[in-house]
C-alpha positions in Angstrom: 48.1 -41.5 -59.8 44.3 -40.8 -59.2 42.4 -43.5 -60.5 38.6 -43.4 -61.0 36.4 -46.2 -60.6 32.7 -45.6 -61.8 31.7 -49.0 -61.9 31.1 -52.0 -59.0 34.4 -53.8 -58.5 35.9 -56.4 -55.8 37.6 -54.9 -52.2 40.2 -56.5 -53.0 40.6 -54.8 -56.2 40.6 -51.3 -55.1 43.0 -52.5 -52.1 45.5 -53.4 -54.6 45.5 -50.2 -56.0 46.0 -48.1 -53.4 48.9 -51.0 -51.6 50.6 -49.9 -55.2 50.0 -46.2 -54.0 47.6 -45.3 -56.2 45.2 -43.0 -55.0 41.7 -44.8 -55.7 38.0 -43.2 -55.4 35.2 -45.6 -56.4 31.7 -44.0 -56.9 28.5 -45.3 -59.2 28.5 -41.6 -60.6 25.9 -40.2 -63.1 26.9 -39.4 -66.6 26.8 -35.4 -65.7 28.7 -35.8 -62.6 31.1 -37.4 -64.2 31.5 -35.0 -66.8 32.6 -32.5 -64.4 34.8 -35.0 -62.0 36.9 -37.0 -64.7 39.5 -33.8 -65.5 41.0 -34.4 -61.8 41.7 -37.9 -62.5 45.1 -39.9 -64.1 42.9 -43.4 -65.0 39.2 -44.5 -65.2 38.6 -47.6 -64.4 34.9 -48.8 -66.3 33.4 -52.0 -66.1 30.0 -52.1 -68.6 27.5 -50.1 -67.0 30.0 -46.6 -67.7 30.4 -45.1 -70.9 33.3 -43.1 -71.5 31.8 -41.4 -74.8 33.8 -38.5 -76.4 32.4 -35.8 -74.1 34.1 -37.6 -71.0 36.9 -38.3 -72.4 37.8 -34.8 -74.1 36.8 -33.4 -70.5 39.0 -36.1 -69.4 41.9 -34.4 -71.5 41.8 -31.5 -70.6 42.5 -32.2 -67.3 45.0 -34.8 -66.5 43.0 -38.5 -68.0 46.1 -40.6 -69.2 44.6 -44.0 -69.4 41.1 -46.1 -69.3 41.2 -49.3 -68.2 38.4 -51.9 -69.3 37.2 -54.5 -66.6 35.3 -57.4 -68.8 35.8 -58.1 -72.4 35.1 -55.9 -75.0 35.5 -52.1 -75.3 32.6 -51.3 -77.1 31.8 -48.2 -74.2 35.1 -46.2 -74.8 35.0 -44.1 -77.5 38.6 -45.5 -79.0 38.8 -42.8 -81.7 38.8 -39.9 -79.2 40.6 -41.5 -76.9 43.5 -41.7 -79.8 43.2 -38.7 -80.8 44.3 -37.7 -77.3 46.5 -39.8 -76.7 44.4 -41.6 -74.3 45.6 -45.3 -73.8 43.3 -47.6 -73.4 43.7 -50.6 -71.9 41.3 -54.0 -71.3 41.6 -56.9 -68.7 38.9 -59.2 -70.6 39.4 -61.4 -67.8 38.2 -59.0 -64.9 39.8 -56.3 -62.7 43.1 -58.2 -62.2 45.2 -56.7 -64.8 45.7 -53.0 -65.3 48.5 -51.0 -65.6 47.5 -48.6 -62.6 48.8 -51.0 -59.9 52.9 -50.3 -60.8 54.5 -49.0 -57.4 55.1 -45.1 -56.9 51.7 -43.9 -58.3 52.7 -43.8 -61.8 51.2 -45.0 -65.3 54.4 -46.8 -66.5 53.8 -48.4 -70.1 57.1 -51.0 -70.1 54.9 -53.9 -68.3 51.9 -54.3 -70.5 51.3 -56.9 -72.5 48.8 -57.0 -75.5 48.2 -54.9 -78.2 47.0 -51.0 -78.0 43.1 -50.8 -78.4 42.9 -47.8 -81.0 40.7 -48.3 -84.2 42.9 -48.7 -87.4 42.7 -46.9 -90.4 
């Protein structure tokens, strides 16, 4: 899996990630860059300064975007209704970077081990 990070994180996260096999690129990006680079990616990783508004993430779908992760509480920068509507998960670690789904062995977004409830706004 090719997981983006856009925002500052620990060493030690982005080592965990890629002993997992993930394939991890972290870079501060502006909002236009990011626009172009998200549709090569499996996973974004945001903290608070990112916002994955509805332009990035449709860009996101039409390339490969599977899942954003959250590092910090809250997901009030991911645009959950587009995100759903693409069936974009979106995931939070409210505790910091220690929790996301993008660290299962093989490289793969695997679903079975999360705990916690879907973030998607209900109707």
């Amino acid at each position: 899996m090719k997981i983006l990070i856009t925002d500052k994180t620990e060493n030690a996260v982005i080592q965990q990630l890629q002993n997992a096999g993930q394939e991890v690129t972290f870079n501060e990006m502006d909002p236009a860059t990011l626009l172009k680079e998200i549709p090569q990616y499996d996973g974004l990783m945001v903290r608070s300064r990112t916002k994955a508004i509805a332009d990035v993430i449709n860009a996101g779908a039409k390339g490969k975007l599977k899942v954003i992760g959250r590092a910090g509480i809250g997901v009030d920068n991911i645009d959950l209704v587009t995100a759903s509507k693409n069936k974009i998960k979106v995931v939070n670690a409210p505790t910091g970077t220690c929790c996301f789904p993008f660290d299962s062995p093989g490289g793969s977004f695997d679903e079975t081990g999360i705990m916690g409830e879907e973030n998607v706004q209900r109707c």
